[in-house]
C-alpha positions in Angstrom: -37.4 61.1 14.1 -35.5 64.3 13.9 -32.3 62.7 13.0 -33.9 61.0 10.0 -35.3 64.1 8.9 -31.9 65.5 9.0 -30.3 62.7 7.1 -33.6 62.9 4.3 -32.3 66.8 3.8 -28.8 65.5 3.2 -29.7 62.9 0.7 -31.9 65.4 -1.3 -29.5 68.3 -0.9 -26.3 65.9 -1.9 -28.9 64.5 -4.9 -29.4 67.8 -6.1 -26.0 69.4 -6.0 -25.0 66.6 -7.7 -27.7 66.5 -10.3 -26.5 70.4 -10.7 -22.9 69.9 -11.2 -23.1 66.8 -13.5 -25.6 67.6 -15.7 -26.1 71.5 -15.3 -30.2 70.9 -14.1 -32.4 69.7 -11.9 -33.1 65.8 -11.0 -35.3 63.9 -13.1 -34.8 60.5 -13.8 -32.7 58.3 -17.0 -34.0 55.9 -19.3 -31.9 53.2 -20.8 -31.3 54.0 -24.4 -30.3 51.7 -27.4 -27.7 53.4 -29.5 -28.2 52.0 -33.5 -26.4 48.7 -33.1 -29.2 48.1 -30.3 -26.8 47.7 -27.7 -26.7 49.7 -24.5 -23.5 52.4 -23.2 -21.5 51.0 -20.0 -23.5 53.5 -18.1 -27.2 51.8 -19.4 -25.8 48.6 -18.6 -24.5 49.0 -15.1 -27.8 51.5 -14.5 -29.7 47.7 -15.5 -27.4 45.4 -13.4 -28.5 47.9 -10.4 -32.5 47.8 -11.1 -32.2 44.3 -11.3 -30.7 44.2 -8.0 -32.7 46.5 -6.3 -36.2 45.3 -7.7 -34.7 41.6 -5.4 -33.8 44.4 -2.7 -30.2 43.0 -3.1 -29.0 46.4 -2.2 -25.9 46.5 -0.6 -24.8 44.2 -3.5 -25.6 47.2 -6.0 -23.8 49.5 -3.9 -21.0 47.4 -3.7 -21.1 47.3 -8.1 -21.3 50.7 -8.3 -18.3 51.7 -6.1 -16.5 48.5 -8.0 -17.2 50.1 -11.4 -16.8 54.3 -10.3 -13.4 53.2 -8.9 -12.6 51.4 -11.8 -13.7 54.2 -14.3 -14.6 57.4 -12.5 -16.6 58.5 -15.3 -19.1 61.2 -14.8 -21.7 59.3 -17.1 -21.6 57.1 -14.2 -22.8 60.3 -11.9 -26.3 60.0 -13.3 -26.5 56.2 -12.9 -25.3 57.1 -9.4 -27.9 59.5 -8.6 -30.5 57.6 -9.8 -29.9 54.5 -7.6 -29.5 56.7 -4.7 -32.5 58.4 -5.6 -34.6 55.3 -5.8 -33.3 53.2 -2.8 -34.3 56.9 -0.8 -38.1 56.2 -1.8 -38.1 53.0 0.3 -39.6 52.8 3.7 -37.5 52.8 6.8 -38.4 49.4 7.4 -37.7 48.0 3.5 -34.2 49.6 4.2 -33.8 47.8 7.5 -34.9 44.4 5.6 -32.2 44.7 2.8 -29.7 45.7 5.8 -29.2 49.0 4.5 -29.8 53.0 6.4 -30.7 56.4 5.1 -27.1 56.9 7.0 -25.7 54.7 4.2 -27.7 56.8 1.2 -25.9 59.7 2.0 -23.2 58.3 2.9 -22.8 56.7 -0.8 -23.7 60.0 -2.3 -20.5 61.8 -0.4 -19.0 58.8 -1.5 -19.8 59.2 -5.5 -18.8 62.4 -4.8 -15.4 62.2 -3.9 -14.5 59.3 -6.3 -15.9 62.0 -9.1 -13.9 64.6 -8.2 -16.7 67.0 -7.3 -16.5 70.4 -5.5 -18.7 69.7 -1.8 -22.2 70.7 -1.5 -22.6 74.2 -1.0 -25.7 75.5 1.4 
C-alpha cells in the first residue's frame, strides 16, 4: 500500500512538472482539433491511435507507439499527447492495470522516460 502511494506521488509530480515545462501551466486535458482542411496534426493523430488502444486496454501496445513515434521525432507537441496518455492509464484501477499487464511502476516509469527522450530538465521537489 505505501509503496503504491509513493509511486501515485511520482506519477502526479512527474505529470505536473511536465505539464509546467511544456506548456507553461497546469494539467488539463487536449482535444483533437481539425485544422481547415479537416485533417488532424501528427500529434492529434497519434493522441487517436492511443485512445483507440487504450479504450481495447491494449496498453503496452500504445506505450510501445508512443516511444516508437517520440524517438522518431522528439517533438514537444508530442509532450502533451504524452502526458495525457499517462494521465489517463493512471485513473485505472490496480487491477485493470494488472489485466492489460501493465504497473503504476511502468506509468512513471514512461513519464521519466518521455522526459529524457524530450530533453527535459528532472523534476524538481
Amino acid at each position: 500500500m505505501f509503496a503504491d502511494d509513493y509511486i501515485m506521488r511520482q506519477i502526479e509530480g512527474l505529470s505536473r512538472m511536465l505539464a509546467r515545462v511544456l506548456f507553461d501551466r497546469d494539467m488539463e486535458s487536449e482535444e483533437l482539433h481539425l485544422d481547415e482542411d479537416g485533417t488532424l496534426s501528427g500529434s492529434d493523430v497519434l493522441a487517436y491511435r492511443l485512445k483507440k488502444l487504450l479504450h481495447k486496454r491494449r496498453i503496452n501496445e500504445a506505450e510501445n507507439l508512443l516511444f516508437e513515434t517520440l524517438e522518431a521525432s522528439p517533438l514537444p507537441s508530442y509532450g502533451r499527447t504524452a502526458l495525457d496518455f499517462y494521465r489517463e492509464i493512471s485513473t485505472l484501477s490496480d487491477e485493470e492495470l494488472a489485466a492489460a499487464d501493465f504497473s503504476r511502476e511502468e506509468i512513471a516509469d514512461g513519464l521519466r522516460e518521455v522526459q529524457r527522450l524530450l530533453e527535459l530538465p528532472p523534476e524538481v521537489e
